[in-house]
Each structure stands twice: as structure tokens, then as C-alpha cells.
C-alpha positions in Angstrom: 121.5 96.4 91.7 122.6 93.2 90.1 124.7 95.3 87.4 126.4 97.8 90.3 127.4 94.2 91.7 129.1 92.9 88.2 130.3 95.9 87.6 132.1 96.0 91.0 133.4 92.2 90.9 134.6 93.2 87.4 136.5 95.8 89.2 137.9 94.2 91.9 139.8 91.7 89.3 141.0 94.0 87.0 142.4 96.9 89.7 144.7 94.5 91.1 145.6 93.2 87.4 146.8 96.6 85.8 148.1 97.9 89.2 150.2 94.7 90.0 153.6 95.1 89.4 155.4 91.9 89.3 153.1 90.1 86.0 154.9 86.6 84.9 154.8 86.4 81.0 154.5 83.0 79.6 157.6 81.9 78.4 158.2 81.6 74.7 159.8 78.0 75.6 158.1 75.6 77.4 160.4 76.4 80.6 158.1 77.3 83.6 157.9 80.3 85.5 157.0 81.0 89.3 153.4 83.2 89.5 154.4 85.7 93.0 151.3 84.8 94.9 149.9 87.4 97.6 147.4 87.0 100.6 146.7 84.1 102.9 145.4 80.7 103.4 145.0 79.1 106.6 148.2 76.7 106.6 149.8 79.7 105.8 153.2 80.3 108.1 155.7 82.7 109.1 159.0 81.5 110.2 161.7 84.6 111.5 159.8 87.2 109.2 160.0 84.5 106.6 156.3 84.2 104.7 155.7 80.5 103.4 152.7 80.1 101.4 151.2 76.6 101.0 150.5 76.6 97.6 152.8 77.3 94.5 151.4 78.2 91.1 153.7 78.3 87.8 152.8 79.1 84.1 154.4 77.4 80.8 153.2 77.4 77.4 150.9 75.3 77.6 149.7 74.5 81.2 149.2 76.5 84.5 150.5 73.7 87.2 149.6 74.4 90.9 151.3 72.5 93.9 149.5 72.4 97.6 152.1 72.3 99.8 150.1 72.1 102.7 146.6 70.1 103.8 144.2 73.0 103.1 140.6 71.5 103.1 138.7 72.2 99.7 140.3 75.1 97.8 138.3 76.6 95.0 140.4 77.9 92.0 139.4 80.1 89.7 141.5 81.6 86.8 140.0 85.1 85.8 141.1 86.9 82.3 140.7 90.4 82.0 139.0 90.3 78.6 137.0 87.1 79.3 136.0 87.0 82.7 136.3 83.7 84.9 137.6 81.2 82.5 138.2 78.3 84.8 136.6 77.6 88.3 137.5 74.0 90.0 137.3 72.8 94.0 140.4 71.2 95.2 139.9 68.9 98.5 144.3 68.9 99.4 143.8 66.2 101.8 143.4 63.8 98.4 145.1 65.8 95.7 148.4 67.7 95.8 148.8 68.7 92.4 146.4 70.7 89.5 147.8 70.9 85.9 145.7 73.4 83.7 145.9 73.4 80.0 145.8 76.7 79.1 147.4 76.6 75.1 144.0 76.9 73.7 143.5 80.8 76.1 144.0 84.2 73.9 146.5 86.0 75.1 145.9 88.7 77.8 146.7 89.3 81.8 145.2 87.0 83.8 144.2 86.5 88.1 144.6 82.9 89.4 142.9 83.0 92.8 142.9 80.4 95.8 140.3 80.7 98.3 139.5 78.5 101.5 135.9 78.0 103.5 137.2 80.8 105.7 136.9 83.8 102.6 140.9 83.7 103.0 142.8 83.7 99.6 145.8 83.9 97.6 146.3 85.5 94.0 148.9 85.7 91.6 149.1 87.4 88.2 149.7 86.3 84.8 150.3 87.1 81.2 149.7 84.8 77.7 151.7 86.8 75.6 152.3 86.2 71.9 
């Protein structure tokens, strides 16, 4: 029983990985580049049909930098790689800290999920590629 659950958690990361369309590659400079997050947070708002997420997440060649936008409560972050599984897992409390910076120059290279969820079970996840 414990396997069919792995196996099934493994699954749920990497469908969404190789079906998801819009990937960011890490950029051969150190320029940054926006990850399209998907989902919801509470603090999460529409305005006119307009979606405004409360966090923003970009990738560079050496760090993963993530920006709250909004007071959340504690957000836990993890960072899944396809190859590696959950490489980084952190709580954020946003009423104390705005900002995460990630260094990710020592990860292989690969697709990964960065995922934001709240103490409701509501999330938000991007995609990501360290290419060579």
C-alpha cells in the first residue's frame, strides 16, 4: 500500500511536468526569468477577469528567487525534480518574510515543480528547466 502511494505521488509531479506546456529554461546569462505559476492561494484575487497571484517565482543561473506579494500565513515550499524527487522543502510564515532566494547552481540539470501550498491544501505550481 505504501508503494501504490509513492508510486502515485511520483505521478502526480511528473504528469503535470511533461504535460505542461509553458517550461522556463534557465537562462545561459544570469538574467532572470518569470516561472507561469497555476492554481490558488487564499490572498489570491480576481480583478475584471484579471487573475493576480500573490506570489511570484523567477529562475536565474544560480538562484530560484520567490516574492510574496501578499500576507499568506505559513507557505510551505517545496522544489520537486523529476529525476531526484523533492530536493528542497522550507515553511514560509509571509507576515515576517517577503522574499526566499534559493541557490540552485549546485542542481543537475532536469525539469523541475516548484509548489506553494497554504494550511487550507490550496497551492500554486510552476515549472522549470536547469538546462545545460
Amino acid at each position: 500500500m505504501k508503494n501504490l502511494f509513492k508510486i502515485c505521488l511520483l505521478l502526480s509531479v511528473i504528469i503535470p511536468l511533461v504535460s505542461h506546456s509553458s517550461n522556463v529554461t534557465l537562462p545561459e546569462n544570469d538574467a532572470e526569468k518569470r516561472i507561469e505559476l497555476k492554481g490558488y492561494l487564499e490572498g489570491s484575487s480576481t480583478t475584471k477577469s484579471v487573475f493576480q497571484t500573490p506570489v511570484e517565482a523567477t529562475i536565474s543561473s544560480n538562484s530560484l528567487n520567490v516574492d510574496f506579494l501578499s500576507t499568506l500565513g505559513d507557505i510551505n515550499v517545496e522544489v520537486i525534480s523529476v529525476s531526484e524527487g523533492l530536493v528542497y522543502t522550507n515553511t514560509v510564515n509571509t507576515q515576517t518574510r517577503q522574499s526566499l532566494s534559493i541557490n540552485v547552481s549546485g542542481w543537475d540539470y532536469g525539469m523541475y515543480e516548484i509548489r506553494f501550498t497554504d494550511s487550507n491544501g490550496n497551492y500554486l505550481y510552476g515549472t522549470f528547466e536547469i538546462a545545460l
